[in-house]
N, CA, C and O atoms as a GROMACS GRO file, in nm:
protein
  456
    1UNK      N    1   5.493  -1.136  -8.472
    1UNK     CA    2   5.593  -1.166  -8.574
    1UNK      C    3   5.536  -1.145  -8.715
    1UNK      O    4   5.594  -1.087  -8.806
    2UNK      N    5   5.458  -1.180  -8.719
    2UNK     CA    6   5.338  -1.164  -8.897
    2UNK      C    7   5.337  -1.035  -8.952
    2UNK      O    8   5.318  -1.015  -9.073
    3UNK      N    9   5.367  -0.896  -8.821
    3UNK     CA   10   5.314  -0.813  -8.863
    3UNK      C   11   5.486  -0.742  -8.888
    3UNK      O   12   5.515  -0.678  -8.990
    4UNK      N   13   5.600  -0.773  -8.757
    4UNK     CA   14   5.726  -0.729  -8.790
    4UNK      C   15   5.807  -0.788  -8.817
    4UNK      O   16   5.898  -0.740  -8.884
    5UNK      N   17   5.808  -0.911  -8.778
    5UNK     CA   18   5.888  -0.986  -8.819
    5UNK      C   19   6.007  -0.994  -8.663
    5UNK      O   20   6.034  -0.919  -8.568
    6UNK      N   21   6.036  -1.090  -8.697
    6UNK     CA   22   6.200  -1.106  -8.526
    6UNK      C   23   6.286  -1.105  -8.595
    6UNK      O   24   6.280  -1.101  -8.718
    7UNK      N   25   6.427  -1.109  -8.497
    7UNK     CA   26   6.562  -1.120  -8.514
    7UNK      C   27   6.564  -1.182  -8.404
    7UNK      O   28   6.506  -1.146  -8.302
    8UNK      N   29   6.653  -1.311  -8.421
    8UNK     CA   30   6.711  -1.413  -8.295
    8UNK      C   31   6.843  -1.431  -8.323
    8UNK      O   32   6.875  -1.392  -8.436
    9UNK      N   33   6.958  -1.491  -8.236
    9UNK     CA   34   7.065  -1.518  -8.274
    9UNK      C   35   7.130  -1.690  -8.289
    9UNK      O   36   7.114  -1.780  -8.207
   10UNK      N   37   7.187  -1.696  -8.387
   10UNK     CA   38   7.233  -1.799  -8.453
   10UNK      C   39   7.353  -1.801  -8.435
   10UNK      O   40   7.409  -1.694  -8.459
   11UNK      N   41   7.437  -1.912  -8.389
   11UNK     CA   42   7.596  -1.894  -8.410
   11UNK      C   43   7.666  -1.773  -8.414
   11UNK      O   44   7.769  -1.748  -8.478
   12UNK      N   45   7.588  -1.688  -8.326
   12UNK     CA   46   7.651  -1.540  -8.312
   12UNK      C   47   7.637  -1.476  -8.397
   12UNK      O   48   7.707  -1.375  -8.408
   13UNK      N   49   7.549  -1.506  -8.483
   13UNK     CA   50   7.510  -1.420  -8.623
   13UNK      C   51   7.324  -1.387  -8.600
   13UNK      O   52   7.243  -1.476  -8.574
   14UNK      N   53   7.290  -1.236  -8.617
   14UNK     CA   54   7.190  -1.236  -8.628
   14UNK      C   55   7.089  -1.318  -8.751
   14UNK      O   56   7.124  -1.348  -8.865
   15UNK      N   57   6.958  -1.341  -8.688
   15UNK     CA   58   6.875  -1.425  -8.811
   15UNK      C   59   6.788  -1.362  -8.861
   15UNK      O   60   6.705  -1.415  -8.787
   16UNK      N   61   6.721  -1.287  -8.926
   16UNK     CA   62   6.622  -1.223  -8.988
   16UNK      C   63   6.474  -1.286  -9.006
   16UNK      O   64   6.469  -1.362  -9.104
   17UNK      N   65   6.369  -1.274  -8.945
   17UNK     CA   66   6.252  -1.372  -8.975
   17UNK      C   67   6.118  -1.304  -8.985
   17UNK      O   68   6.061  -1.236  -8.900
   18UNK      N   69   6.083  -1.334  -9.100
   18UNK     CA   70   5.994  -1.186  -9.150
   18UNK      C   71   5.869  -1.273  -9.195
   18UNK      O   72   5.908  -1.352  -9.280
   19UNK      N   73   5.723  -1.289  -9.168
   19UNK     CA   74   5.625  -1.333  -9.253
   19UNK      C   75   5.604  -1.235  -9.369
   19UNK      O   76   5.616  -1.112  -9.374
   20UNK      N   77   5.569  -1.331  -9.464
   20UNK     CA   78   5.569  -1.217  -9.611
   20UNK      C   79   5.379  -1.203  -9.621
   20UNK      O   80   5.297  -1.265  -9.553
   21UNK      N   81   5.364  -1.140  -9.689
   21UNK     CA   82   5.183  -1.106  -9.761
   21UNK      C   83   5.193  -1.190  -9.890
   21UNK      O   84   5.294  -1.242  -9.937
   22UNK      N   85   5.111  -1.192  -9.922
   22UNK     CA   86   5.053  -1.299 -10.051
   22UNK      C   87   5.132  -1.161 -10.161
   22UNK      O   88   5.215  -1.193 -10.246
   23UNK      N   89   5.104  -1.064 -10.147
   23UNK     CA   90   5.118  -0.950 -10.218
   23UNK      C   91   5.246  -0.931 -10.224
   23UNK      O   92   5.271  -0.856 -10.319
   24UNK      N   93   5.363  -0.970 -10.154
   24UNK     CA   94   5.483  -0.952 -10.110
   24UNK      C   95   5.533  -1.055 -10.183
   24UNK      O   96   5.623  -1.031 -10.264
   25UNK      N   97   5.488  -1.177 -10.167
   25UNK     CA   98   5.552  -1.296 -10.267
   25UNK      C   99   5.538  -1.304 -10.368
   25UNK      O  100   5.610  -1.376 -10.437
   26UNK      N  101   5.411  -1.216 -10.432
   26UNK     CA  102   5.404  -1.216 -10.587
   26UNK      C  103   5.465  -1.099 -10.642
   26UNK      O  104   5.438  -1.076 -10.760
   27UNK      N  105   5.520  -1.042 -10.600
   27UNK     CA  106   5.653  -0.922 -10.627
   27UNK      C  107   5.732  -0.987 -10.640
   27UNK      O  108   5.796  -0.987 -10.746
   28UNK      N  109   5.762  -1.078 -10.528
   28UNK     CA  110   5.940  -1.101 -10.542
   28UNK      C  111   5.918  -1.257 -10.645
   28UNK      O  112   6.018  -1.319 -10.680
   29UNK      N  113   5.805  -1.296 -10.678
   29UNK     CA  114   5.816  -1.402 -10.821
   29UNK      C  115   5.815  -1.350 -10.918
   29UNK      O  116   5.846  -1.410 -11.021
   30UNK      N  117   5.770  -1.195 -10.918
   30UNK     CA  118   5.765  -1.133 -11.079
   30UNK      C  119   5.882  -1.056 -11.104
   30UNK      O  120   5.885  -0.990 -11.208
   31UNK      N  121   5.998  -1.052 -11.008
   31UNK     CA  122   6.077  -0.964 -11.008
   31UNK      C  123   6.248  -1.031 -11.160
   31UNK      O  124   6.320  -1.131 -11.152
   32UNK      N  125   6.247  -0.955 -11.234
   32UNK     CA  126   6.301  -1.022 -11.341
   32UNK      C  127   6.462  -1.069 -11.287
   32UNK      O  128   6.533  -1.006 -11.209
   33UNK      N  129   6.492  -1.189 -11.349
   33UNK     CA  130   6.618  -1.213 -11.311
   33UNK      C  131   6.765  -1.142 -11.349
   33UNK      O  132   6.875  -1.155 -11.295
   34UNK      N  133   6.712  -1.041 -11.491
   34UNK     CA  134   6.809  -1.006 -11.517
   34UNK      C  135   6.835  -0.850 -11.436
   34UNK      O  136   6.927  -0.775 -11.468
   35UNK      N  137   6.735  -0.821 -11.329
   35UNK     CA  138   6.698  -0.700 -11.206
   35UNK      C  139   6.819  -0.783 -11.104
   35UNK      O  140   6.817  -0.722 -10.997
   36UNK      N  141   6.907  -0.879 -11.097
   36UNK     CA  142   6.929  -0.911 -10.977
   36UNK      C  143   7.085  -0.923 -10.998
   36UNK      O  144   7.134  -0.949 -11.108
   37UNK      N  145   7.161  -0.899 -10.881
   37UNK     CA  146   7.286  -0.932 -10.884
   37UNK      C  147   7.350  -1.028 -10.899
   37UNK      O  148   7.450  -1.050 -10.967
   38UNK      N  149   7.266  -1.112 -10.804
   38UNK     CA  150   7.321  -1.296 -10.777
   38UNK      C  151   7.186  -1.301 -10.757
   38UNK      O  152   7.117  -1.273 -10.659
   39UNK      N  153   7.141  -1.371 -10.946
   39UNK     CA  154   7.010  -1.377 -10.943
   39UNK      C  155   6.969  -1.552 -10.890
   39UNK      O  156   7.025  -1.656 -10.922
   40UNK      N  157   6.875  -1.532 -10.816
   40UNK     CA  158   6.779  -1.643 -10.749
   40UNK      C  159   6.663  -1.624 -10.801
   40UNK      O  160   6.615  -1.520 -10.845
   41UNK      N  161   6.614  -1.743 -10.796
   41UNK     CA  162   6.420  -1.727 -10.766
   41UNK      C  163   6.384  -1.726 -10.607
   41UNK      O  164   6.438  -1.796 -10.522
   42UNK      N  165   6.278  -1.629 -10.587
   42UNK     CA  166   6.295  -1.632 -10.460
   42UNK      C  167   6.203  -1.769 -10.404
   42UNK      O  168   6.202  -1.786 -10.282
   43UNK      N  169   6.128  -1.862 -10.488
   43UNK     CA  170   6.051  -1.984 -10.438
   43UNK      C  171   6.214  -2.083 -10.423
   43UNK      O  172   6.229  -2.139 -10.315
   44UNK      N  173   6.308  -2.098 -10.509
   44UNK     CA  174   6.407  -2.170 -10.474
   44UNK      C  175   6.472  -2.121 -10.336
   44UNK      O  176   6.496  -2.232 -10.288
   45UNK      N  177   6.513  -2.036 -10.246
   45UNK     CA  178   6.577  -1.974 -10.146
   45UNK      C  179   6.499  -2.045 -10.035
   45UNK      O  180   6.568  -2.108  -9.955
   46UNK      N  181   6.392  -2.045 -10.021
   46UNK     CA  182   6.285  -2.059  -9.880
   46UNK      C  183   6.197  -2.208  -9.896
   46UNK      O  184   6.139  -2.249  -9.997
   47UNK      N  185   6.205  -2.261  -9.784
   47UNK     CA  186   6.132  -2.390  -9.782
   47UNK      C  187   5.959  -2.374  -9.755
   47UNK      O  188   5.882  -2.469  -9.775
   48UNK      N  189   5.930  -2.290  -9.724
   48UNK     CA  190   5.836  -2.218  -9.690
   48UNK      C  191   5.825  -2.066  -9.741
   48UNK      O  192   5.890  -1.968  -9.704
   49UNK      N  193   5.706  -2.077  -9.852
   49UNK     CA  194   5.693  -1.869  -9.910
   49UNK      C  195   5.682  -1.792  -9.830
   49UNK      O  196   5.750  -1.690  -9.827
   50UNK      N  197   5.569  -1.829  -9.724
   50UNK     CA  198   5.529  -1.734  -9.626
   50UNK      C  199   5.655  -1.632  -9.553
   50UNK      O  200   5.658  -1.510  -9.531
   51UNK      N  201   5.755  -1.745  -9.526
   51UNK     CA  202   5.876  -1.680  -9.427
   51UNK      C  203   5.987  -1.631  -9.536
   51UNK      O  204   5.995  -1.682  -9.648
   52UNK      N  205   6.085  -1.509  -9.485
   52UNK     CA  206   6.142  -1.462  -9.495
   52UNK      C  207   6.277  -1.478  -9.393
   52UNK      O  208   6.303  -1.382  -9.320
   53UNK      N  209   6.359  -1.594  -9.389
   53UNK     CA  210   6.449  -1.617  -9.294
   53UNK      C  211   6.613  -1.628  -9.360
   53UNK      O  212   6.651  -1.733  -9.410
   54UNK      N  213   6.683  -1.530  -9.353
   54UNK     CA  214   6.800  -1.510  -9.387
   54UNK      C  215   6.905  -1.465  -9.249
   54UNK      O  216   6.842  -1.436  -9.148
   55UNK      N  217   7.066  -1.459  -9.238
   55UNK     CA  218   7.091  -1.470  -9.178
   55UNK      C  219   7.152  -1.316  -9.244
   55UNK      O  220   7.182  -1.289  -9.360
   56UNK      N  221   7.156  -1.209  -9.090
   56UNK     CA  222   7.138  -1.027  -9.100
   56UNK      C  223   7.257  -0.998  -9.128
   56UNK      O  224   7.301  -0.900  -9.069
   57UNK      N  225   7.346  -1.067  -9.221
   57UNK     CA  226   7.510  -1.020  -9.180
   57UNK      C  227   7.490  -0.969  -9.373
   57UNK      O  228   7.428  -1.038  -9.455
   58UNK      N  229   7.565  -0.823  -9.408
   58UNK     CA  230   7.539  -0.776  -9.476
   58UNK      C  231   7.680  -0.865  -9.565
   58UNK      O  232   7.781  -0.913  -9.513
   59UNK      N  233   7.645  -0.865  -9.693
   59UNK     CA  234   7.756  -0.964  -9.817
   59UNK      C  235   7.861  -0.842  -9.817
   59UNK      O  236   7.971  -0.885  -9.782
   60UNK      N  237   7.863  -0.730  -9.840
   60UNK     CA  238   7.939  -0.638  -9.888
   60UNK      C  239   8.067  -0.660  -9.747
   60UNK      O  240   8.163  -0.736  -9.760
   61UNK      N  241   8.049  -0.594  -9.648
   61UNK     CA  242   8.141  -0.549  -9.544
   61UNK      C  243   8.104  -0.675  -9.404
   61UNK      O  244   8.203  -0.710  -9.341
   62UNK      N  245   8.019  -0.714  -9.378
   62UNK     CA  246   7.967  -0.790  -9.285
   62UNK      C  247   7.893  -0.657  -9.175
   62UNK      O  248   7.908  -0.648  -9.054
   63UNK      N  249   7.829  -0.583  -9.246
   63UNK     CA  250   7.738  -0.543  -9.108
   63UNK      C  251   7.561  -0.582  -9.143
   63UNK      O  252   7.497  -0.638  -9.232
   64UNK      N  253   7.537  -0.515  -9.016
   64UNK     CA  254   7.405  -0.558  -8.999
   64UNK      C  255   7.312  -0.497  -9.068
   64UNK      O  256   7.273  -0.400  -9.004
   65UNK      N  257   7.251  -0.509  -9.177
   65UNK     CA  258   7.139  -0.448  -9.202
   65UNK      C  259   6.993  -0.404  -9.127
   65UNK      O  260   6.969  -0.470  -9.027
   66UNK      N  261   6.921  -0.329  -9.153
   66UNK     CA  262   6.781  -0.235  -9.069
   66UNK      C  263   6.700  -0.309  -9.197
   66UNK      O  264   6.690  -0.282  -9.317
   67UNK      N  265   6.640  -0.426  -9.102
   67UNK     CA  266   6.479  -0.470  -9.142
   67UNK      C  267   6.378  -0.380  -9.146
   67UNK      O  268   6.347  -0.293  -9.065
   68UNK      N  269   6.317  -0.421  -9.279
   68UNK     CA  270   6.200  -0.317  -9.336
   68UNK      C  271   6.220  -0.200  -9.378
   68UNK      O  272   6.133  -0.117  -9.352
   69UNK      N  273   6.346  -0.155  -9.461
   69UNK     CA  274   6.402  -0.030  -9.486
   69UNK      C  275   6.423  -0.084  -9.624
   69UNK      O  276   6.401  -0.191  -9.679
   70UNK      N  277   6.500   0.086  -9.676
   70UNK     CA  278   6.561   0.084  -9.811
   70UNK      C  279   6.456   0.102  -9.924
   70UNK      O  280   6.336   0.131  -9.919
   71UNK      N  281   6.556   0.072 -10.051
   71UNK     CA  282   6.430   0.112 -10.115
   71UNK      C  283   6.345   0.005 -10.185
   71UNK      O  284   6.307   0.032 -10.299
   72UNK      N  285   6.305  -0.132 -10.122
   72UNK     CA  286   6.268  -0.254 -10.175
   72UNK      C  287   6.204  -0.286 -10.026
   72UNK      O  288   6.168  -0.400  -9.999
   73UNK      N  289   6.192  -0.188  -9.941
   73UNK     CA  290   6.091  -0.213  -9.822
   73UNK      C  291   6.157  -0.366  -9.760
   73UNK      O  292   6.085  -0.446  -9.701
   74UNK      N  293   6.338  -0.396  -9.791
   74UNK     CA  294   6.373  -0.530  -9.742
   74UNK      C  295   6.466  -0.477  -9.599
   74UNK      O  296   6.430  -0.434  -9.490
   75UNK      N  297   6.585  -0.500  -9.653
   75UNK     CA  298   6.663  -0.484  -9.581
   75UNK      C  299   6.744  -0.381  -9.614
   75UNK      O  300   6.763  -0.366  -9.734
   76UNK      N  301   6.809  -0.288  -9.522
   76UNK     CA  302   6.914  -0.171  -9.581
   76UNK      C  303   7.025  -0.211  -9.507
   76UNK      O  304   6.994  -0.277  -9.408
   77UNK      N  305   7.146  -0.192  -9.523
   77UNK     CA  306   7.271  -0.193  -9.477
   77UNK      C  307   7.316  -0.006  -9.547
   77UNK      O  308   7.325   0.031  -9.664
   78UNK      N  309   7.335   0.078  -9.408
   78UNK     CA  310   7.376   0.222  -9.416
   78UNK      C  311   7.519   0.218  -9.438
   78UNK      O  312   7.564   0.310  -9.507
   79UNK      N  313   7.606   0.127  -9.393
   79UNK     CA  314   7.751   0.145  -9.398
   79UNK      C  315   7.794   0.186  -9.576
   79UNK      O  316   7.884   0.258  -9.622
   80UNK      N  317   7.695   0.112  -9.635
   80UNK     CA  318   7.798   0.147  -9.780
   80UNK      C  319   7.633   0.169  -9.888
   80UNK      O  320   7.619   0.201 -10.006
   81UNK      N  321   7.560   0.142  -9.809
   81UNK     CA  322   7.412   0.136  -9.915
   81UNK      C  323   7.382  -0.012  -9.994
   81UNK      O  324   7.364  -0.041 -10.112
   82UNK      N  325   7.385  -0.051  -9.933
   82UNK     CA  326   7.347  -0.183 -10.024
   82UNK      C  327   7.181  -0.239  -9.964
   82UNK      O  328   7.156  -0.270  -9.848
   83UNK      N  329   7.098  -0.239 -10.062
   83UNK     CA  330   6.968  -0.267 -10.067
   83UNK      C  331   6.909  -0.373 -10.121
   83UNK      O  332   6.903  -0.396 -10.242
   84UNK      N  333   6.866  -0.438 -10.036
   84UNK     CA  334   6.800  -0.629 -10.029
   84UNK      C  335   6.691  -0.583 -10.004
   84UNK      O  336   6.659  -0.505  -9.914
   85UNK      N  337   6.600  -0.653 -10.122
   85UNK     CA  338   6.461  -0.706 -10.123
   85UNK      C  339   6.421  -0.798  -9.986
   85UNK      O  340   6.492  -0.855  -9.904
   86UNK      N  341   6.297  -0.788  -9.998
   86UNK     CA  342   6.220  -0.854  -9.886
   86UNK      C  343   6.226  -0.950  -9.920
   86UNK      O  344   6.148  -1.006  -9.842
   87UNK      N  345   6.290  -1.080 -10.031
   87UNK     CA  346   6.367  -1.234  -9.965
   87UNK      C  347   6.506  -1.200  -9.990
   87UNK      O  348   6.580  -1.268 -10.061
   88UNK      N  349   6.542  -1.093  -9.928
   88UNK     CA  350   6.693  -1.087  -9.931
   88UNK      C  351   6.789  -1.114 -10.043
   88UNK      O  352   6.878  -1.196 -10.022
   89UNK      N  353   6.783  -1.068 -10.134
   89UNK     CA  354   6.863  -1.032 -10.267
   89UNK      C  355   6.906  -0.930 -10.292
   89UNK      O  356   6.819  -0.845 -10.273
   90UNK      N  357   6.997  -0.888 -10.327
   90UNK     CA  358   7.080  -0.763 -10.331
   90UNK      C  359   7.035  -0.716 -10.441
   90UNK      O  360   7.054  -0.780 -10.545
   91UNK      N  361   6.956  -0.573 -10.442
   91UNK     CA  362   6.923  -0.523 -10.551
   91UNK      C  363   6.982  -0.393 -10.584
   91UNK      O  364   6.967  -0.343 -10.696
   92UNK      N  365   7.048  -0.336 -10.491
   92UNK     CA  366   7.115  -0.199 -10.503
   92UNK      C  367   7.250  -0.162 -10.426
   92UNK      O  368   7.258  -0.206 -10.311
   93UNK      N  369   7.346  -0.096 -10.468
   93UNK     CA  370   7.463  -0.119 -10.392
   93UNK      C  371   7.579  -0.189 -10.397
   93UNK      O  372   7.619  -0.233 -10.505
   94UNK      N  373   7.619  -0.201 -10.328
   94UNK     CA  374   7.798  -0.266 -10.328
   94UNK      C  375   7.818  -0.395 -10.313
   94UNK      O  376   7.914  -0.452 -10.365
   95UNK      N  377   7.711  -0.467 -10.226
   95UNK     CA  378   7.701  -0.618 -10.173
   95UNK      C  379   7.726  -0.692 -10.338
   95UNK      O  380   7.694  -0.651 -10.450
   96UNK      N  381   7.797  -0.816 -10.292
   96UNK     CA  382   7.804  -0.905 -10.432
   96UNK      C  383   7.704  -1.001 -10.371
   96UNK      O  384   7.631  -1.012 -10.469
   97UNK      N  385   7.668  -1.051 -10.311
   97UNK     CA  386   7.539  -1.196 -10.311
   97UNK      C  387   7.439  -1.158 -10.212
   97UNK      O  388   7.438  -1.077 -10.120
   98UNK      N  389   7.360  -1.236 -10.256
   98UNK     CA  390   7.237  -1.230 -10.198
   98UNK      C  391   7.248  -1.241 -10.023
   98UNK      O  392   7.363  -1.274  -9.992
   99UNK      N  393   7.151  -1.221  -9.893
   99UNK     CA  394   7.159  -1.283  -9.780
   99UNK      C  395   7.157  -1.416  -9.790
   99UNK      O  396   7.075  -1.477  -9.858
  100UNK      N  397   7.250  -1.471  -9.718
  100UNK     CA  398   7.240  -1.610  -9.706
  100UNK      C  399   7.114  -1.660  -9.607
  100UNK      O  400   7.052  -1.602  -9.517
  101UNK      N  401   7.102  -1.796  -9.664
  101UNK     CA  402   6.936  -1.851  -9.615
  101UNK      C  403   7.058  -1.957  -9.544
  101UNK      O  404   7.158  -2.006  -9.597
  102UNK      N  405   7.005  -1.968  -9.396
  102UNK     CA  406   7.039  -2.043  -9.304
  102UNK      C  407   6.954  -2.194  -9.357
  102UNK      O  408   6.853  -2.195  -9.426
  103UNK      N  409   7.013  -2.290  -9.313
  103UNK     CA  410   6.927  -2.422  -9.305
  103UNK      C  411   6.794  -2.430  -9.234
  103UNK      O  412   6.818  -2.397  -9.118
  104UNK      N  413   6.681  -2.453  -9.244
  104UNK     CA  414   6.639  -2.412  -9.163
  104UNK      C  415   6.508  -2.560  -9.164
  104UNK      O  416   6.547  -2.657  -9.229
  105UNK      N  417   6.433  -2.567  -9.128
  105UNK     CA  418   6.284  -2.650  -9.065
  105UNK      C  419   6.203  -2.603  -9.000
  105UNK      O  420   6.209  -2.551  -8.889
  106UNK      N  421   6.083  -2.628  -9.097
  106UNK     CA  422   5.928  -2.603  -8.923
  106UNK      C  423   5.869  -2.689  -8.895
  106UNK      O  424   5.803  -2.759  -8.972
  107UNK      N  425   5.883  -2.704  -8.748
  107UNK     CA  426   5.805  -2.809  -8.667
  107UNK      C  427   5.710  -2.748  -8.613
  107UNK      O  428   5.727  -2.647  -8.544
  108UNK      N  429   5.591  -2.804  -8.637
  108UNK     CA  430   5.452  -2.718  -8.670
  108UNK      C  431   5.440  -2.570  -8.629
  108UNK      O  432   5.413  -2.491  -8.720
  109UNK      N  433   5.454  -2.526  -8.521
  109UNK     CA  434   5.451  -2.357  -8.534
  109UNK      C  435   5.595  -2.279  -8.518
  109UNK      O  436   5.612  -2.160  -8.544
  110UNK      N  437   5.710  -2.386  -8.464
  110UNK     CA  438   5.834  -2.344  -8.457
  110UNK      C  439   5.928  -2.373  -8.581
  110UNK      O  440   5.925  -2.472  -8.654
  111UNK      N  441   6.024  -2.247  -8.588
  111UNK     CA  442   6.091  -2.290  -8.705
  111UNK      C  443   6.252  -2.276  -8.626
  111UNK      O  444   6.306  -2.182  -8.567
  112UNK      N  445   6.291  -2.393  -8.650
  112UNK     CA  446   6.414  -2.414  -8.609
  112UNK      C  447   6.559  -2.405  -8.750
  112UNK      O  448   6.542  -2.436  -8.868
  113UNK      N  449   6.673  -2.360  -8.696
  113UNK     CA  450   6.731  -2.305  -8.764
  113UNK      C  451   6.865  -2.370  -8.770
  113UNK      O  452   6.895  -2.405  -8.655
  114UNK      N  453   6.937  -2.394  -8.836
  114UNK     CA  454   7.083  -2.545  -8.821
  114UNK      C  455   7.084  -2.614  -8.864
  114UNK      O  456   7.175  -2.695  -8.847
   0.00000   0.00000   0.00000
């Protein structure tokens, strides 16, 4: 998982779960707010930096985006082009908000999601 990251399913919605690099999180803290659509910080989104856990349903149309694509190495959604950063923020494209961040908790090596 550290190295690709999973997809599990949630309420019939795919979940996205990606470990980030030290190098990966200090991108997406330097990344300017006025760069963002539905600007976030990405330390406010995640209860944990390391993980990357959003739920795969694209904001624009509802499809699924291709983890580790696009041009922010996040998420791509091909149906219309809309391009999410690696904590899931819409940085290019048609989508109006960011991926939504499921509720989530880790109980020591499991991260449970609800």
């Amino acid at each position: 998982i550290r190295d690709i990251g999973m997809t599990v399913m949630w309420q019939g919605k795919p979940v996205f779960i990606r470990h980030r690099t030290a190098e990966e999180i200090a991108e997406l803290n330097e990344t300017s707010m006025g760069d963002l659509r539905d600007p976030q910080q990405d330390v406010d989104r995640f209860v944990d930096q390391d993980w990357t856990i959003v739920v795969g349903i694209c904001t624009h149309m509802g499809c699924v985006p291709i983890s580790h694509a696009g041009d922010f190495n996040g998420y791509y959604c091909p149906c219309h082009s809309s391009h999410y950063d690696i904590g899931g923020r819409i940085r290019k494209g048609p989508a109006p908000e960011n991926l939504m961040v499921p509720n989530h908790v880790f109980q020591d090596d499991i991260v449970v999601v609800g």
